[in-house]
Biopython code that builds the backbone (N, CA, C, O; Angstrom):
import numpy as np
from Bio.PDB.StructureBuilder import StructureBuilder

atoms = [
    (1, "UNK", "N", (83.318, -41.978, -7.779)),
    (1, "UNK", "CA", (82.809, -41.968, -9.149)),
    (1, "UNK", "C", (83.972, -41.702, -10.101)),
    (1, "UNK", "O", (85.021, -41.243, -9.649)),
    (2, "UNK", "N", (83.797, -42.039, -11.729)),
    (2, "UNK", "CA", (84.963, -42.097, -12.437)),
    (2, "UNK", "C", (85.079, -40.400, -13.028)),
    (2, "UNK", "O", (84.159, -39.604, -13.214)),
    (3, "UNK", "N", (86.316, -40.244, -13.197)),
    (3, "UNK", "CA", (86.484, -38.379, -13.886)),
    (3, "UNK", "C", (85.312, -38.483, -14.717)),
    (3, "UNK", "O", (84.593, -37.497, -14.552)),
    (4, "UNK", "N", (84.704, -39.570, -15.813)),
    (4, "UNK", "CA", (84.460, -38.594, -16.942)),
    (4, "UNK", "C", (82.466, -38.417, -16.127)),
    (4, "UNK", "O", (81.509, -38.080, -16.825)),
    (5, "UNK", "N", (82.398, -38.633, -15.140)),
    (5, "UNK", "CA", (80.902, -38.056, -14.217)),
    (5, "UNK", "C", (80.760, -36.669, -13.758)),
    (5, "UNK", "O", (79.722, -36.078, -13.459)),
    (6, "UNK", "N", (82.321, -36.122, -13.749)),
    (6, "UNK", "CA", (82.662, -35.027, -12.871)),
    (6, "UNK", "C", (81.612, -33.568, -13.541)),
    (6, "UNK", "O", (81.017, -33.876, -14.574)),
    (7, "UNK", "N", (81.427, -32.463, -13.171)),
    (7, "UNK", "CA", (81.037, -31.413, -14.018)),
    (7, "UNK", "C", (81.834, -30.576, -13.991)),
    (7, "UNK", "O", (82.464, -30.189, -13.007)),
    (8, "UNK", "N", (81.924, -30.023, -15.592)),
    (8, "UNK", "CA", (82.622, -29.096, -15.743)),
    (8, "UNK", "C", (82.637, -27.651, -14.571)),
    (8, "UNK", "O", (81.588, -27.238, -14.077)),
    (9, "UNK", "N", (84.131, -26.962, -14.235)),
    (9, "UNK", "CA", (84.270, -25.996, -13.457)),
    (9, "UNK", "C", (84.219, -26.268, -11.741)),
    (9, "UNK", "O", (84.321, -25.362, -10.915)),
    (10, "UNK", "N", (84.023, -27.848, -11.385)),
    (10, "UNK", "CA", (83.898, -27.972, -10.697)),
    (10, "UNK", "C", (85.591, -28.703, -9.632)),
    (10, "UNK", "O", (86.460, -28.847, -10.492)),
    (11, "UNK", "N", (86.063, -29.046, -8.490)),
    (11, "UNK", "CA", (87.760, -29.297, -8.361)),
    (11, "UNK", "C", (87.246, -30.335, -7.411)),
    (11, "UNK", "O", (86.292, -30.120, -6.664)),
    (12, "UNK", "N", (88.002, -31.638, -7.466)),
    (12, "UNK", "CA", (87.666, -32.687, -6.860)),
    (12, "UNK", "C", (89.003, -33.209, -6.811)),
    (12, "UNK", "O", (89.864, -32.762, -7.568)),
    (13, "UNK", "N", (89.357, -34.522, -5.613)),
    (13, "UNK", "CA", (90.356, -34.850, -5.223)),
    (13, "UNK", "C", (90.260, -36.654, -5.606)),
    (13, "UNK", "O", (89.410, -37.525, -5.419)),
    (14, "UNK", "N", (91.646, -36.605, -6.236)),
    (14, "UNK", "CA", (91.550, -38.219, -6.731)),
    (14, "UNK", "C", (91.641, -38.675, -5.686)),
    (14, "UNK", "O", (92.165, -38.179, -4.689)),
    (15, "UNK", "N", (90.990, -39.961, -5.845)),
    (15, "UNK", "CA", (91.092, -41.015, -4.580)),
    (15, "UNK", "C", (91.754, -42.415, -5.067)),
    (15, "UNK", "O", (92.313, -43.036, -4.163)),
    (16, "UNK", "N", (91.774, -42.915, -6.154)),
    (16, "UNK", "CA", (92.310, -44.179, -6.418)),
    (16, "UNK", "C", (92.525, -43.822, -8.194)),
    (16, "UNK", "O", (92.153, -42.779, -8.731)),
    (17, "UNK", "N", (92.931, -44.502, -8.603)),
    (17, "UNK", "CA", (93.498, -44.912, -10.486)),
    (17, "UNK", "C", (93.458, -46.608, -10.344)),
    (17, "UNK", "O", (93.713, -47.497, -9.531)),
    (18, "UNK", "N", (93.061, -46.451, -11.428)),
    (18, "UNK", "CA", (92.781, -48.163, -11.542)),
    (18, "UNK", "C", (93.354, -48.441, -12.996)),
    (18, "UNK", "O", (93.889, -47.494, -13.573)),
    (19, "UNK", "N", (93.283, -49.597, -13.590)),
    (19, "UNK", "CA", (94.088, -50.474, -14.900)),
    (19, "UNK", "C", (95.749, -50.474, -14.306)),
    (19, "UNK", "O", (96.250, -49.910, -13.334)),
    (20, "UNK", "N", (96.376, -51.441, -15.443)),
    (20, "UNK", "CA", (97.506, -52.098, -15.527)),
    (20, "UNK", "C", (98.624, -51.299, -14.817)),
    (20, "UNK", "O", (98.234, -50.188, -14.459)),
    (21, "UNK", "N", (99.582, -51.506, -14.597)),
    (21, "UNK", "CA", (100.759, -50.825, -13.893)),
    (21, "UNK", "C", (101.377, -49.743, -15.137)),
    (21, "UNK", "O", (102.021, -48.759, -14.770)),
    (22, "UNK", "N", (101.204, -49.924, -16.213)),
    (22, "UNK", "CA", (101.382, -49.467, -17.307)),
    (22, "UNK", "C", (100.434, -48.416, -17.423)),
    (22, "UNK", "O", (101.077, -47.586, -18.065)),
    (23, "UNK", "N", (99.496, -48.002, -17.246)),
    (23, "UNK", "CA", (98.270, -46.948, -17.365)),
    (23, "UNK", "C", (98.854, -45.779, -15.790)),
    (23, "UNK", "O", (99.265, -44.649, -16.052)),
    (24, "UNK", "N", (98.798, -46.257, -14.315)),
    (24, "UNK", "CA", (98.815, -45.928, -13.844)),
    (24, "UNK", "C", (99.894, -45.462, -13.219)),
    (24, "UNK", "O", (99.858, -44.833, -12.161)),
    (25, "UNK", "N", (101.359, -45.886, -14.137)),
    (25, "UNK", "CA", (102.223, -45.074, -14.375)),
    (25, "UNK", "C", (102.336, -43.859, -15.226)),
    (25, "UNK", "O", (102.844, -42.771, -14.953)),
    (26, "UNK", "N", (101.701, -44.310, -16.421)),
    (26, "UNK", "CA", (101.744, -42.712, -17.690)),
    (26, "UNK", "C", (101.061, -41.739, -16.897)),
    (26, "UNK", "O", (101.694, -40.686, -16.828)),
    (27, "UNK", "N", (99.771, -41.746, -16.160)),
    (27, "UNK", "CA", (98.846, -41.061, -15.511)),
    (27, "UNK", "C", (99.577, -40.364, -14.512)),
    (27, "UNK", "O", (99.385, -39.174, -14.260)),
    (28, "UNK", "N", (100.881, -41.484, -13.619)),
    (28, "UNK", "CA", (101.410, -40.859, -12.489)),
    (28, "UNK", "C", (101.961, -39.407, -13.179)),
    (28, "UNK", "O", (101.731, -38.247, -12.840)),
    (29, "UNK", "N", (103.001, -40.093, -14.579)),
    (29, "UNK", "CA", (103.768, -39.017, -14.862)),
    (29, "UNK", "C", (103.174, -37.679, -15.407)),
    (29, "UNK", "O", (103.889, -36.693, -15.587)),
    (30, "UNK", "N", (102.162, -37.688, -15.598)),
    (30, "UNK", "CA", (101.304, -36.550, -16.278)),
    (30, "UNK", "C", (100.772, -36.033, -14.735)),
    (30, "UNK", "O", (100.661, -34.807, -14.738)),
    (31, "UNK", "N", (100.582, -36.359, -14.034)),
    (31, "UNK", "CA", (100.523, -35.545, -12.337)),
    (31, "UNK", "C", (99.669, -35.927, -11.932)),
    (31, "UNK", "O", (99.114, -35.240, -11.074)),
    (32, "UNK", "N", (99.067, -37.245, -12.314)),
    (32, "UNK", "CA", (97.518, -37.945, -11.613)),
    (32, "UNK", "C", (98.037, -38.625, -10.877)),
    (32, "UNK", "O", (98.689, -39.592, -11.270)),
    (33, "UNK", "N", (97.850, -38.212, -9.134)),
    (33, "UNK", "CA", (98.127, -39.275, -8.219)),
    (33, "UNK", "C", (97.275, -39.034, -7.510)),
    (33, "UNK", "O", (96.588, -38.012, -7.514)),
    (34, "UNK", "N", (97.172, -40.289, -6.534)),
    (34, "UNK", "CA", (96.064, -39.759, -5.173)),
    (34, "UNK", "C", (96.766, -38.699, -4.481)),
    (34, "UNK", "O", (97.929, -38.403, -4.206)),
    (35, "UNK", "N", (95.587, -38.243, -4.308)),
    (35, "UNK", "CA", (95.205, -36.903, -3.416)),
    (35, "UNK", "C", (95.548, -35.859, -3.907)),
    (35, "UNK", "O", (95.743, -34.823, -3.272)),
    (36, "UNK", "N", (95.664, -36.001, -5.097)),
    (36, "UNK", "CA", (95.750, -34.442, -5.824)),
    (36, "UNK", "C", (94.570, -34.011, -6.389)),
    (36, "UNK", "O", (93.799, -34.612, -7.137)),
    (37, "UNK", "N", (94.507, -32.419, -5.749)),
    (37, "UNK", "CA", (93.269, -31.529, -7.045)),
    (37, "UNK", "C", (92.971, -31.604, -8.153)),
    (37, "UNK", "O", (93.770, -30.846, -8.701)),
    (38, "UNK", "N", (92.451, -31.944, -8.773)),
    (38, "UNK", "CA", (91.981, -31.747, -10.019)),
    (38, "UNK", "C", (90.561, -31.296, -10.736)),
    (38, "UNK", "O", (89.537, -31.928, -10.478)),
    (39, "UNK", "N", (90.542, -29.987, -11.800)),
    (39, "UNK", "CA", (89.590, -29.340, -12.354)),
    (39, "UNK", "C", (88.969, -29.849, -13.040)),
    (39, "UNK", "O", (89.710, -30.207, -13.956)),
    (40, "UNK", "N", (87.587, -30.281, -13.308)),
    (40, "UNK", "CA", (87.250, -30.574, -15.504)),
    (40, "UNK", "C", (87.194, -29.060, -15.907)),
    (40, "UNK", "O", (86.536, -28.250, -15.253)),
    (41, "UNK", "N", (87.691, -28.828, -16.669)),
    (41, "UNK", "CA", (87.887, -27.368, -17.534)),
    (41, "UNK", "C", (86.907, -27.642, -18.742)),
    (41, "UNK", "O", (86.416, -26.647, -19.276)),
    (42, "UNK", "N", (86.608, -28.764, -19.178)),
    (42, "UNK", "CA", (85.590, -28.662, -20.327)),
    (42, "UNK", "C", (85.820, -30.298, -20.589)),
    (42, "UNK", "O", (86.857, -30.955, -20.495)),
    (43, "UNK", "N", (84.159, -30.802, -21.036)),
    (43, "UNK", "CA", (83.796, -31.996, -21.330)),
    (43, "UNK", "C", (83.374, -31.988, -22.671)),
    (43, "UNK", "O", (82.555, -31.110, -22.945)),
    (44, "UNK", "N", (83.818, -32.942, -23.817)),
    (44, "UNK", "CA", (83.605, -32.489, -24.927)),
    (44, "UNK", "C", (83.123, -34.113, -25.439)),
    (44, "UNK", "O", (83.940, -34.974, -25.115)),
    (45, "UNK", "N", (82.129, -34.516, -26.051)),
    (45, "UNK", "CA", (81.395, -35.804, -26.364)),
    (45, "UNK", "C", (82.693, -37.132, -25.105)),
    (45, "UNK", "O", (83.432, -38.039, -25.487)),
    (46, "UNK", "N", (82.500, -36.766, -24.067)),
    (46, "UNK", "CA", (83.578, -37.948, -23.246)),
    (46, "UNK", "C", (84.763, -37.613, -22.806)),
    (46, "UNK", "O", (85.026, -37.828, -21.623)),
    (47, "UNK", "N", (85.651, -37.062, -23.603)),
    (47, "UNK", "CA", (86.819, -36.803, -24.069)),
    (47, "UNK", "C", (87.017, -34.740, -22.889)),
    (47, "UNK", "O", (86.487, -33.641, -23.054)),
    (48, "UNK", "N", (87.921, -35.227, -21.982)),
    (48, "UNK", "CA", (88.088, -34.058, -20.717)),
    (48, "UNK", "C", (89.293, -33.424, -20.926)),
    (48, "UNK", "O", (90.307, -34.111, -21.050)),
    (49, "UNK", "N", (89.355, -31.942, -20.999)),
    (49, "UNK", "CA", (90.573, -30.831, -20.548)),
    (49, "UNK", "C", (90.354, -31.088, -18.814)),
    (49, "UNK", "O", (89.314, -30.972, -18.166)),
    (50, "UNK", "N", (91.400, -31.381, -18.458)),
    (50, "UNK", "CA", (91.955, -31.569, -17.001)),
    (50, "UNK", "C", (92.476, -30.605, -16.675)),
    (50, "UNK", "O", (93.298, -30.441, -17.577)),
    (51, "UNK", "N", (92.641, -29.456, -15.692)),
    (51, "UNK", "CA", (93.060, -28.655, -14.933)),
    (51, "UNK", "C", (94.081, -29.909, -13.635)),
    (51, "UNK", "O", (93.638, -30.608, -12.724)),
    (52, "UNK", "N", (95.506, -29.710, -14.133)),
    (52, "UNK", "CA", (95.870, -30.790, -12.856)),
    (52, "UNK", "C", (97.380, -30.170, -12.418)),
    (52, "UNK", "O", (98.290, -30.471, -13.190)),
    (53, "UNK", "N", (97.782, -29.220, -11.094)),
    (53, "UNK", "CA", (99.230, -29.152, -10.656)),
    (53, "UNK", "C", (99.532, -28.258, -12.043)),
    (53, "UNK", "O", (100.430, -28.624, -12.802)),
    (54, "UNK", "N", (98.835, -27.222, -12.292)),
    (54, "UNK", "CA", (99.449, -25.980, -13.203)),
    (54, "UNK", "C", (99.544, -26.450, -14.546)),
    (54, "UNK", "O", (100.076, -25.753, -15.410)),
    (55, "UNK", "N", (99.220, -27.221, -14.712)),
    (55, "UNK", "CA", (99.088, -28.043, -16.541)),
    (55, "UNK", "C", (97.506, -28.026, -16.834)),
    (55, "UNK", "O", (96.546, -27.692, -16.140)),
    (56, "UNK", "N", (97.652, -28.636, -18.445)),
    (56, "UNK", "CA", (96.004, -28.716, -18.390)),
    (56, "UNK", "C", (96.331, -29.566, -19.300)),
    (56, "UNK", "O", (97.096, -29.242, -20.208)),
    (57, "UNK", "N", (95.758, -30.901, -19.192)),
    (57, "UNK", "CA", (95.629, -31.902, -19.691)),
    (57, "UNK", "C", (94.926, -32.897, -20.489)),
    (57, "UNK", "O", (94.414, -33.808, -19.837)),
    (58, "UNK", "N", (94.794, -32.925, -21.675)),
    (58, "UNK", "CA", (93.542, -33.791, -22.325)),
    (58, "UNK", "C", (93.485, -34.996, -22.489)),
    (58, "UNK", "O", (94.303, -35.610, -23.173)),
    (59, "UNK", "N", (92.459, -35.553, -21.855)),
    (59, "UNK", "CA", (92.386, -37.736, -21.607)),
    (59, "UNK", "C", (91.184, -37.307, -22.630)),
    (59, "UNK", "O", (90.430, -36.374, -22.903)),
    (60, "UNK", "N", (91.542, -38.674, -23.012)),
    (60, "UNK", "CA", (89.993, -39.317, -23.425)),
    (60, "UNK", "C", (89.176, -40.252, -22.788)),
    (60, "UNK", "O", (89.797, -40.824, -21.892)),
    (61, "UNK", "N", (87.911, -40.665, -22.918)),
    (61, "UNK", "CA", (87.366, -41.332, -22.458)),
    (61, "UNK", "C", (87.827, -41.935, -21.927)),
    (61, "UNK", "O", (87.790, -41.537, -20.762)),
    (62, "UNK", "N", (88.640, -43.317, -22.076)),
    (62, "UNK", "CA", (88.761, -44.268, -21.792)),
    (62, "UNK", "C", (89.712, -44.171, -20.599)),
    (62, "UNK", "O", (89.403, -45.142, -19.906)),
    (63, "UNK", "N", (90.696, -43.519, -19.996)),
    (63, "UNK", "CA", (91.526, -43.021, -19.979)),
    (63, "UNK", "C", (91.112, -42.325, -18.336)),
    (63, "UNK", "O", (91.580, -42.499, -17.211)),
    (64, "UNK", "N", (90.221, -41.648, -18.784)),
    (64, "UNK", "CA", (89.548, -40.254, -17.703)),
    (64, "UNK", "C", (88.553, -41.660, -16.718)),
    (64, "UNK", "O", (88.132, -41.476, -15.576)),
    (65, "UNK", "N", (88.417, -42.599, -17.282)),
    (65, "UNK", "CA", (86.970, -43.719, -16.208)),
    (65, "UNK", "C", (88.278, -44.207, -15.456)),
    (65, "UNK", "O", (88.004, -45.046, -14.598)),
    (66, "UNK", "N", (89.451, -43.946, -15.537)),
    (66, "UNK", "CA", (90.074, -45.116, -15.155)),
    (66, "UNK", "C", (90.663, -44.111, -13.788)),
    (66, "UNK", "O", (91.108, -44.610, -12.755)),
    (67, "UNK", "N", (90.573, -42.851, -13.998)),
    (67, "UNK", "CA", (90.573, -41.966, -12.474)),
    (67, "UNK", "C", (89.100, -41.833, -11.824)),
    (67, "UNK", "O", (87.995, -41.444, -12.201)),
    (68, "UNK", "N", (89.785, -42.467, -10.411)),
    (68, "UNK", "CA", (88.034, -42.383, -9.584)),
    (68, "UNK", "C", (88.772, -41.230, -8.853)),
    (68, "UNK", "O", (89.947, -40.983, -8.581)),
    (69, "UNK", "N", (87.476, -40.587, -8.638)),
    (69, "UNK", "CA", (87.459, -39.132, -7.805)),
    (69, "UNK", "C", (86.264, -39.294, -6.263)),
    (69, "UNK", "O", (86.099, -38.338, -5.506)),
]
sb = StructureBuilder()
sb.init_structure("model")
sb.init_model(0)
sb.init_chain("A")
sb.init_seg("    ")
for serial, (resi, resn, name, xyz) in enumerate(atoms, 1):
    if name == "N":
        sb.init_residue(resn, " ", resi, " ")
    sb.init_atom(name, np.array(xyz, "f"), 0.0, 1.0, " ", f" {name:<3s}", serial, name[0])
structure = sb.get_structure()
């Protein structure tokens, strides 16, 4: 399922990133890769605080569908 399904407080492990080589590079560099932990810390109209590798990170919508967990 895509991040923005996830519930808040809950830690789930990416399994794939999807869009352009261009998306799923910025994502790499911000610490979204497979098989890493990641928190939702708070869901706000779509738009997710990410708990990810000691950072906390804010995607938006569009952004957060494109990590499947």
């Amino acid at each position: 399922m895509p991040l923005t399904m996830a519930k808040p407080g809950e830690t789930y492990i990416i399994r794939k990133i999807t869009g352009k080589d261009e998306v799923r590079q910025h994502l790499a560099e911000l610490g979204f890769v497979i098989d890493t932990e990641v928190t939702v810390v708070s869901s706000i109209a779509g738009s997710l605080i990410i708990q990810v590798k000691n950072s906390r990170i804010a995607l938006d919508k569009s952004m957060a569908s494109r990590i499947i967990i």
